[in-house]
C-alpha positions as CSV (number, residue, x, y, z in Angstrom):
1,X,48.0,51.3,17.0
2,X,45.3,49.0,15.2
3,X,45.7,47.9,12.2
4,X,43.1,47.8,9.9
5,X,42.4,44.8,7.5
6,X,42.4,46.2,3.3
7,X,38.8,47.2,2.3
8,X,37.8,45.4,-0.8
9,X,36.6,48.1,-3.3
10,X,37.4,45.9,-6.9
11,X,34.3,43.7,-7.6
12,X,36.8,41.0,-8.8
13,X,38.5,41.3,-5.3
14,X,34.5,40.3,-3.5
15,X,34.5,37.4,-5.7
16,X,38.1,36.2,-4.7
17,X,37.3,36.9,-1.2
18,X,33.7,35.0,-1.6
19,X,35.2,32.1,-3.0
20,X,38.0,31.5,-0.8
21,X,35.5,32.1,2.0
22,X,33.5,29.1,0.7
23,X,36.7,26.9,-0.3
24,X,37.5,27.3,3.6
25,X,34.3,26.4,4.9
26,X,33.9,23.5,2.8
27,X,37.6,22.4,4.1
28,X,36.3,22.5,7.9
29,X,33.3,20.5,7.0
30,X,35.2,18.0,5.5
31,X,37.5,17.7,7.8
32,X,34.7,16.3,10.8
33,X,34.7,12.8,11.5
34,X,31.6,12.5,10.5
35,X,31.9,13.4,6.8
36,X,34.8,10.4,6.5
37,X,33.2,6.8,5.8
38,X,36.0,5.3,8.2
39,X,37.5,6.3,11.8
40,X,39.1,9.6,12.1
41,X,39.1,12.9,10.0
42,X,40.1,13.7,6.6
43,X,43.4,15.0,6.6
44,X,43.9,18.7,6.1
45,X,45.1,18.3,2.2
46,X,42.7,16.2,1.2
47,X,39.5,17.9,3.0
48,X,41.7,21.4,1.4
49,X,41.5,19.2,-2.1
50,X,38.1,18.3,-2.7
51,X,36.4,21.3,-0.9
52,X,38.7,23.3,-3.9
53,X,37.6,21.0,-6.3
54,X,34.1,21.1,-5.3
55,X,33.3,24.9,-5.1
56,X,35.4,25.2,-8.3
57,X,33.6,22.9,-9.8
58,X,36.6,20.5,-11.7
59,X,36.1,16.6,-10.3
60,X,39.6,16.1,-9.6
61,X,39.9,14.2,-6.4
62,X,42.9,12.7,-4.6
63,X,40.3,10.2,-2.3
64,X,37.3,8.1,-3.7
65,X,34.3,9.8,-4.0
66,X,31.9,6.8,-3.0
67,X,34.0,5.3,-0.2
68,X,35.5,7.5,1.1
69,X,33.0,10.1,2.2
70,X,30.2,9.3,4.5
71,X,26.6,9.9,3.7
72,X,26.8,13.5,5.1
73,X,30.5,14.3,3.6
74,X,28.9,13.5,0.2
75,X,25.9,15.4,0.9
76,X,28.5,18.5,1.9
77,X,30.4,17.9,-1.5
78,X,26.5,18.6,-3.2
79,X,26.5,21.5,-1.3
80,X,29.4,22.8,-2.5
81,X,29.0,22.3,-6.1
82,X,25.4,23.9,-6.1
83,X,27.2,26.9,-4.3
84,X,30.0,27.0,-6.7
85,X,28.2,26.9,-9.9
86,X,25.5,29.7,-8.2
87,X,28.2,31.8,-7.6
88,X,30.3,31.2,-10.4
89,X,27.1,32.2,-13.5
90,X,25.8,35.1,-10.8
91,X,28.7,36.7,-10.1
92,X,29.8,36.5,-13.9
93,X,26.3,38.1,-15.0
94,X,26.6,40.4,-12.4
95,X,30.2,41.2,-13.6
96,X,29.1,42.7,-16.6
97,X,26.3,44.7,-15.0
98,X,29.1,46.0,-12.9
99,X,31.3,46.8,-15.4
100,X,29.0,48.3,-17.7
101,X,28.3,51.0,-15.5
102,X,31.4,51.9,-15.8
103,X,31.6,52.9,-18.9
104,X,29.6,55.9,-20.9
105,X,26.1,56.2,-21.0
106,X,26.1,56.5,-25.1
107,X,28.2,53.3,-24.8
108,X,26.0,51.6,-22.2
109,X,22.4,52.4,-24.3
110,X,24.3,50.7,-27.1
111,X,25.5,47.4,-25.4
112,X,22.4,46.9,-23.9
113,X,20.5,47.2,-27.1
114,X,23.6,44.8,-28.7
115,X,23.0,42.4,-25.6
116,X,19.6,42.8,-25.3
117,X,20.0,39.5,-22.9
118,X,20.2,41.7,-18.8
119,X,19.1,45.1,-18.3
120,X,21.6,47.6,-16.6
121,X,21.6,47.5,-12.9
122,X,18.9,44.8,-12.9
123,X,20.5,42.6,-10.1
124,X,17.3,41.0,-8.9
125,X,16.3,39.9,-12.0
126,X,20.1,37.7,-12.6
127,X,19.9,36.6,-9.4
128,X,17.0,34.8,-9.3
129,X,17.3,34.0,-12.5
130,X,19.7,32.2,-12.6
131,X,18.3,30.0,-9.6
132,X,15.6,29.3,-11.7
133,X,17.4,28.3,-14.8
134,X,19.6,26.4,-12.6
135,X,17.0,24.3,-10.3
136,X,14.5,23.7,-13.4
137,X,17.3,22.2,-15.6
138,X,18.8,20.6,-12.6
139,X,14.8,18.8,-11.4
140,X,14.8,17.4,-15.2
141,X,18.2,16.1,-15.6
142,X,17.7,14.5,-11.8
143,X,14.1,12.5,-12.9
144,X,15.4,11.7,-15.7
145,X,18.1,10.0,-14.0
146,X,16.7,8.9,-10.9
147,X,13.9,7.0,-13.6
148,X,17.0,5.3,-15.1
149,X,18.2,4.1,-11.7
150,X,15.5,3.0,-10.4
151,X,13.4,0.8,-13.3
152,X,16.8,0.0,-15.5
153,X,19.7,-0.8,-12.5
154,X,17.0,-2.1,-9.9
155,X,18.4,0.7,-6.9
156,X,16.0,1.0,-4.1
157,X,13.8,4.4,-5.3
158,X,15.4,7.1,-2.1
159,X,18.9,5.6,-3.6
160,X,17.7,6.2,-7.2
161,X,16.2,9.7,-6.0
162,X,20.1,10.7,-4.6
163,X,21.8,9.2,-7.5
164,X,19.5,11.3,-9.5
165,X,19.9,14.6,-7.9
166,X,24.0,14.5,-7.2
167,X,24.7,13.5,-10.8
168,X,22.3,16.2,-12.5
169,X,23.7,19.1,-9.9
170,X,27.1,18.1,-10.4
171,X,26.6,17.7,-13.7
172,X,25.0,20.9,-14.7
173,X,27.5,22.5,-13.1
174,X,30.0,21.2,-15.0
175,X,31.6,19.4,-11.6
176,X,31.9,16.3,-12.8
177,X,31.9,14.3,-9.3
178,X,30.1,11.0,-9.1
179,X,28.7,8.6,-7.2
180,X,30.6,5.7,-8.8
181,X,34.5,5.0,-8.2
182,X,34.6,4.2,-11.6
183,X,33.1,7.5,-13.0
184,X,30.8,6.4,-15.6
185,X,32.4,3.6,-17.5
186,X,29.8,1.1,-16.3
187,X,27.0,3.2,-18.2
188,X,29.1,3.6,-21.2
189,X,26.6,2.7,-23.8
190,X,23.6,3.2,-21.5
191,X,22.1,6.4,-23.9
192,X,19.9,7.2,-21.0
193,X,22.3,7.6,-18.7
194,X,25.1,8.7,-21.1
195,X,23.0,11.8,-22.7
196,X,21.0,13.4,-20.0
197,X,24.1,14.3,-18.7
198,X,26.2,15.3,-21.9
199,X,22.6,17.5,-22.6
200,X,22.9,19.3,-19.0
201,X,26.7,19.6,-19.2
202,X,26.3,21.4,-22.4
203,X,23.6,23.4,-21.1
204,X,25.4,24.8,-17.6
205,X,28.7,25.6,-19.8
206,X,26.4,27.7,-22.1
207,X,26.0,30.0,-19.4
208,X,23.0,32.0,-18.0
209,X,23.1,34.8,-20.6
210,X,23.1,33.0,-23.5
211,X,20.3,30.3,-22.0
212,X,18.5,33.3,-21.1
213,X,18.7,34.6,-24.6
214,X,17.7,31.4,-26.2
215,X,14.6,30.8,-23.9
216,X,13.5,34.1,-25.4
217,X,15.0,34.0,-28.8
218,X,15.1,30.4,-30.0
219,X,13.4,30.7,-33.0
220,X,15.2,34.4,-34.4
221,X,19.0,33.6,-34.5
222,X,19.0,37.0,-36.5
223,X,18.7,38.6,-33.7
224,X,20.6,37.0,-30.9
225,X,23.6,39.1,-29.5
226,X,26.8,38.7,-30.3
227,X,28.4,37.1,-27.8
228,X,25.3,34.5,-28.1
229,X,26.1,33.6,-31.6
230,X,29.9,33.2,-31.4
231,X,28.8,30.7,-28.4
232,X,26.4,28.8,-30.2
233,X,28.8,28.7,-33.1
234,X,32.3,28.2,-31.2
235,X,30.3,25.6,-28.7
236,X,28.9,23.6,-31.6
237,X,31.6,23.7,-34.1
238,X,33.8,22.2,-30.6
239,X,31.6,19.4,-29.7
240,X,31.1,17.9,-33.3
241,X,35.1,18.5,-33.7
242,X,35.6,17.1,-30.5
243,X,33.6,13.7,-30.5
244,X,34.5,12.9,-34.5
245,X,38.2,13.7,-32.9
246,X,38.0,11.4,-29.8
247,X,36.0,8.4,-31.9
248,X,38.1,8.4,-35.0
249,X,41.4,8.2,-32.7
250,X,40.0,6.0,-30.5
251,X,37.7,3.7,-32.7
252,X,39.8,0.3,-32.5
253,X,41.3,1.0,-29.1
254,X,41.4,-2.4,-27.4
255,X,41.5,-0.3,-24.0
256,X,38.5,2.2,-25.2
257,X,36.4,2.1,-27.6
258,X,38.0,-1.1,-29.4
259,X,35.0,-3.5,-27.5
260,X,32.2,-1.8,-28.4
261,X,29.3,-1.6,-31.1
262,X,29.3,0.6,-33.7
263,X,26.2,2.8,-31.5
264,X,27.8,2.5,-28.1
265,X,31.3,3.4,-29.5
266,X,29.0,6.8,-31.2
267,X,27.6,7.5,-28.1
268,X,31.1,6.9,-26.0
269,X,32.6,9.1,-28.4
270,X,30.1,11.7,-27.8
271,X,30.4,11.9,-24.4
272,X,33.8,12.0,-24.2
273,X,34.0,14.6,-26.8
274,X,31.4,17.1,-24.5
275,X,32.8,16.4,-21.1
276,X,36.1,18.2,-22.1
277,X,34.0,21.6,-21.8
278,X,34.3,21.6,-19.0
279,X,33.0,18.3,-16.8
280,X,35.1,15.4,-15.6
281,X,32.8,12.5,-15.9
282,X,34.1,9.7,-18.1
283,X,32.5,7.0,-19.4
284,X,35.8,5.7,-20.9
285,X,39.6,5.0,-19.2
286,X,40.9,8.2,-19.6
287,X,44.3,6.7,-18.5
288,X,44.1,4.0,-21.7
289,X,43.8,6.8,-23.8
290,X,46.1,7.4,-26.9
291,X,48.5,10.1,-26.7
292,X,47.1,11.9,-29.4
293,X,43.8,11.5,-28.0
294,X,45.4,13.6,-24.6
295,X,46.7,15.8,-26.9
296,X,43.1,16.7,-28.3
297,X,41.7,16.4,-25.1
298,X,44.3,19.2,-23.6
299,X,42.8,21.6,-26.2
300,X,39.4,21.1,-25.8
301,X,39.9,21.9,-22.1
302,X,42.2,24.7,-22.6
303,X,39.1,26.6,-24.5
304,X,36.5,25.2,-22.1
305,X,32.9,26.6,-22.4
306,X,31.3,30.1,-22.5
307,X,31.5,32.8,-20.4
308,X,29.1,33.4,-17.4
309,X,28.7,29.6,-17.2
310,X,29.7,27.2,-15.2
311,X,32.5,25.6,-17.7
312,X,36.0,26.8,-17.2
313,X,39.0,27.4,-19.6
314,X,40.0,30.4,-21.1
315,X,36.1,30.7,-22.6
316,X,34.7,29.7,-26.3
317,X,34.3,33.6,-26.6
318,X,37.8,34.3,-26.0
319,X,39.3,32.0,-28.5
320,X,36.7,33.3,-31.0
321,X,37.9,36.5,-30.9
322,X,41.9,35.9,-31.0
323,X,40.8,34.0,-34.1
324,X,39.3,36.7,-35.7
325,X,41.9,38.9,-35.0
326,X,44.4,36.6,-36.5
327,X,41.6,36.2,-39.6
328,X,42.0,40.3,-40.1
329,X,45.6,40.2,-40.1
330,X,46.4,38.2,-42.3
331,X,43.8,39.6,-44.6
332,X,45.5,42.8,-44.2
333,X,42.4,44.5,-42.5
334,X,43.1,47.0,-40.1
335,X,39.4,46.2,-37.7
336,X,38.3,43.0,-36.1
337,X,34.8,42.2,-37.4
338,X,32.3,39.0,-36.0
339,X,29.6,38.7,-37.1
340,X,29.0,42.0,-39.1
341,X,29.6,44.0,-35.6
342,X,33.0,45.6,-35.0
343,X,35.1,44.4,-32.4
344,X,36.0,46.7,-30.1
345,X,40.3,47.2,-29.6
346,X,40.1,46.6,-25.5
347,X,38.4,43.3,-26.3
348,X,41.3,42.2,-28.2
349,X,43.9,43.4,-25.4
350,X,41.8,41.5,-23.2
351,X,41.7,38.2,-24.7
352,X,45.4,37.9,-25.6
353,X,46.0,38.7,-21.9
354,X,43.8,35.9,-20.5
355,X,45.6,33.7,-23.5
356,X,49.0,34.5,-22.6
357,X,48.3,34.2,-18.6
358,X,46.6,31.2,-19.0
359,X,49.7,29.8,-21.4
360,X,52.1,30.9,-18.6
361,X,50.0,29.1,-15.5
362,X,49.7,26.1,-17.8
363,X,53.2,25.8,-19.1
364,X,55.4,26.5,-15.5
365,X,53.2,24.1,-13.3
366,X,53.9,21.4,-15.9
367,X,57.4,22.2,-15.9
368,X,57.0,21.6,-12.5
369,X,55.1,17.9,-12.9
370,X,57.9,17.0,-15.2
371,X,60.6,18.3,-12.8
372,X,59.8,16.6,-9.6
373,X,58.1,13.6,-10.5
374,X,58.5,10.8,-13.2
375,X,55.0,11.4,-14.9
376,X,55.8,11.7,-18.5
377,X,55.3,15.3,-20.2
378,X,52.0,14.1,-21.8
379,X,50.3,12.9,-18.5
380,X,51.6,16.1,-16.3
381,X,50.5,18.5,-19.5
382,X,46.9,17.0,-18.9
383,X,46.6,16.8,-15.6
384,X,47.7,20.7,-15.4
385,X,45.4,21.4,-17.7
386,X,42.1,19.3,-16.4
387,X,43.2,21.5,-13.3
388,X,43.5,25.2,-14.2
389,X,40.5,24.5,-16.7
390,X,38.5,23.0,-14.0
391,X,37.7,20.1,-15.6
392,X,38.4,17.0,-14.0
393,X,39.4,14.3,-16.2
394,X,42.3,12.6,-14.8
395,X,44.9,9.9,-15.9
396,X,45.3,8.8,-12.6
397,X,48.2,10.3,-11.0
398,X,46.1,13.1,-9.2
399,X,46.0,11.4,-5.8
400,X,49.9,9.8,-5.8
401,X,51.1,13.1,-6.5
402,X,53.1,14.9,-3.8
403,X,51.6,16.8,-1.1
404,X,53.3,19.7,-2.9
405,X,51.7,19.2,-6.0
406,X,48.7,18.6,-4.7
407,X,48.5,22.0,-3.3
408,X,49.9,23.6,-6.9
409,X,46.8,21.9,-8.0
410,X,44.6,23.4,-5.8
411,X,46.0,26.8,-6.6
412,X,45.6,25.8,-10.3
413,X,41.6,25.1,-10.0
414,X,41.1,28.4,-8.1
415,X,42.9,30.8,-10.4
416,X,41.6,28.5,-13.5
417,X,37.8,28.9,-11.8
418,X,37.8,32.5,-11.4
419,X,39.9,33.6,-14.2
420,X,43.6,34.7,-14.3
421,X,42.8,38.5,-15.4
422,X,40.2,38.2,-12.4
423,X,42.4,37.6,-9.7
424,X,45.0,39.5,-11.1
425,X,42.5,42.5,-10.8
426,X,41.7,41.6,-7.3
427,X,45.1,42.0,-6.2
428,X,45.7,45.4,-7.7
429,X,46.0,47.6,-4.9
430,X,44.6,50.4,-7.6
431,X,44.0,51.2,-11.2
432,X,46.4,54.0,-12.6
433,X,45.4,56.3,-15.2
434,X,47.8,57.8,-17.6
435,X,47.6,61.6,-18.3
436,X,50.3,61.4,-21.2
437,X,51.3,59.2,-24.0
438,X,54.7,58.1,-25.4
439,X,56.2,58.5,-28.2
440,X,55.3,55.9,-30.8
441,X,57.6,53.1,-32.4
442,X,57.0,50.5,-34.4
443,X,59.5,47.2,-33.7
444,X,59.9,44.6,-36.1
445,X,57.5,41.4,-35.6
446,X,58.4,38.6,-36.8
C-alpha cells in the first residue's frame, strides 16, 4: 500500500510550502565550498541561518556577511532576497485576489470599488506588476548608490556597480544585509548614502498595493482606499514618532549619536528611526544603545510596515484597526469606523488574533533567551523581536547564541515572514462550518 503525500488545497498552505522550498534551496547553495570565502563548506546551521534570513528577508546573520561568503555565496544571498521579497508582495496581492473570490459577489463589486487598487482575478496584471515596481525602484536606488561609491569613496566602478545593486535590492526589500561588516556606521552622516536607502526601505514596506495606488492617485488622497490611507497615515505618523524618539534618547550618547553634528545626528536619527520597519541596516551601534532606546525600537518592530509589502511585523494596518476598536469602546460606540467607512466585525477578530499570536511567539521564545542563556531580558526581548518581525537589527549576541537558539530563531523569521494566522491556516487539515449557535452569555470583563 502507497502512501500518498497531503494535497495542498489552502492557498496559505502553497505559500508555506513555496517558501520552505526556497529556504531549502538557498541552504544547499550555501552549503558548497564554493559560496564560503575560506576552505571547506558552511556548516549546516549557518548555511540553514542566512538562507532563512535571506528569503525572509530580516538581516540577522550568525557569520559575516563580507568575509565570510565568497563572491558567488554573496551573489546567492542577492538571489535570495530578490526571490523573497517577489514572493513575499505577490503572493500577498494575490492573497487578497484569492480570498475575495470567496466571498459574495454583492460583497466583492463593493471591495473592488472600495479598493479600487487590483481588479478581481487579474493575476497577470500583480504579477508583473510588481516586477516592475520592484526592478524600477530597485535600478534608481542602485545608481544612485553605485554614483556615491564610485565618485565619493573612490571604489573601482564594477565594485561601485555591485555595491550599488546588493544594497538597493536588499534594501527595498526590506533585507537589510550588507556589504560592510560594520553595517552602515561608516556612512553615518553620508546623506547620500544614508537616504537613498531609508527612501527605498520605506517604499518596499509600503507594499505594492498601496504604491500602485499612489502611482495612480498621488495627487487625490480623497479617493485613495482605505487600507491606503490608514498606511500613509499609520506609516507616517511611525517614522516621524520613531526618529524624534530614537534622536531625543539618543542625542548625547557618547556611544551614538553623542559625537556627532547637529545634521549628521538628524540624519542618524532618521535612519535609525525608518530601519525598524522593517530593515536591519544600522548606521549606529545598535548594541550601545540605551535601554529605553531598545525598548522603543522593540515597538517599532513589533508593528513593522504595511501589508502586501515586503516589511514584516504584525502590519501598520493591523495596529490601526485594534486602535480603532479600542477608540469605539471607550467611546461607548457599538461599530468600528476609519476613516468614515465601517469596519467590518471579521476584520476585528482577525487582527486581535494576529496580535495575540504574535504576543504569544514573541513572549515564550524570550522566556526561552532568558532561561538558557545569560543575555539580559532587554537584549533577548529584541533580539526575538528583530527575529519574528524580520527585521534584523541585532545587539550582537545573534551568532554566540546556541545552536538551539539559533534554530528557534530561524523558526521565528519564518512564521514572523509569512504571518502567524498564515501558517496556522496552512496547517489546518480543513475549515469547519457551524450549522448551529450557542446559547449566548455575557462574562464579566474586566
Amino acid at each position: 500500500m502507497t502512501r500518498r503525500w497531503p494535497r495542498l488545497r489552502h492557498p496559505a498552505q502553497m505559500v508555506v510550502a513555496g517558501f520552505a522550498a526556497a529556504v531549502a534551496v538557498g541552504t544547499g547553495l550555501l552549503m558548497l565550498p564554493a559560496a564560503k570565502a575560506g576552505p571547506g563548506g558552511a556548516s549546516a546551521v549557518e548555511a540553514l541561518f542566512t538562507s532563512t534570513s535571506t528569503v525572509c528577508v530580516t538581516g540577522l546573520v550568525v557569520v559575516d556577511t563580507p568575509g565570510y561568503w565568497s563572491g558567488f555565496g554573496q551573489a546567492v544571498i542577492l538571489a535570495l532576497i530578490q526571490v523573497g521579497g517577489f514572493g513575499i508582495m505577490t503572493f500577498a496581492s494575490l492573497l487578497v485576489l484569492l480570498v475575495s473570490h470567496r466571498i459574495g459577489l454583492k460583497a466583492r463589486l463593493t471591495a473592488a470599488a472600495e479598493t479600487k487598487t487590483l481588479g478581481l482575478g487579474d493575476v497577470r496584471s500583480v504579477v508583473t506588476g510588481v516586477v516592475k515596481v520592484s526592478l524600477v525602484l530597485e535600478a534608481v536606488t542602485a545608481l544612485a548608490l553605485a554614483l556615491r561609491f564610485g565618485t565619493g569613496y573612490a571604489e573601482p566602478w564594477p565594485r561601485a556597480a555591485w555595491l550599488g545593486v546588493f544594497h538597493a535590492v536588499s534594501a527595498f526589500n526590506n533585507a537589510g544585509f550588507a556589504l560592510y561588516s560594520d553595517s552602515l556606521m561608516g556612512f553615518v552622516t553620508d546623506p547620500w548614502i544614508c537616504l537613498p536607502i531609508a527612501l527605498a526601505v520605506i517604499a518596499g514596506g509600503l507594499g505594492f498595493p498601496v504604491l500602485f495606488e499612489l502611482r495612480r492617485r498621488w495627487h487625490r488622497p480623497r479617493s485613495w482606499s482605505l487600507h491606503t490611507k490608514i498606511v500613509v497615515w499609520v506609516s507616517g505618523i511611525f517614522l516621524v514618532g520613531g526618529t524624534a524618539f530614537v534622536t531625543a534618547l539618543e542625542w548625547s550618547n557618547p556611544a551614538t549619536l553623542g559625537p556627532l553634528h547637529a545634521p549628521g545626528k538628524l540624519l542618524a536619527g532618521f535612519f535609525q528611526g525608518v530601519m525598524p520597519r522593517t530593515a536591519g541596516f544600522n548606521s549606529l551601534d545598535t548594541s550601545q544603545m540605551n535601554p529605553a532606546s531598545w525598548l522603543g525600537t522593540d515597538v517599532l518592530m513589533f508593528v513593522g510596515g504595511a501589508s502586501a509589502g515586503t516589511a514584516g511585523g504584525i502590519k501598520v494596518t493591523t495596529f490601526a484597526v485594534l486602535f480603532f476598536v479600542m477608540y469605539a469602546e471607550i467611546r461607548g460606540e457599538g461599530a468600528v469606523d476609519i476613516f468614515h467607512r465601517r469596519l467590518h466585525g471579521d476584520l476585528q477578530r482577525q487582527a486581535l488574533t494576529v496580535v495575540l499570536l504574535s504576543v504569544a511567539a514573541v513572549a515564550v521564545s524570550t522566556l526561552a533567551f532568558v532561561v538558557f542563556t545569560e543575555n539580559s531580558l532587554d537584549r533577548s526581548l529584541f533580539e526575538v523581536t528583530s527575529a519574528f518581525a524580520t527585521v534584523g537589527l541585532s545587539t550582537g549576541i545573534t551568532a554566540g547564541l546556541p545552536t538551539g537558539l539559533q534554530l528557534l530563531l530561524v523558526a521565528l523569521m519564518f512564521i514572523g515572514r509569512l504571518g502567524p494566522i498564515t501558517v496556522a491556516s496552512a496547517l489546518a487539515l480543513r475549515s469547519r462550518v457551524r450549522l448551529y449557535d450557542l446559547p449566548e452569555e455575557r462574562p464579566v470583563i474586566g
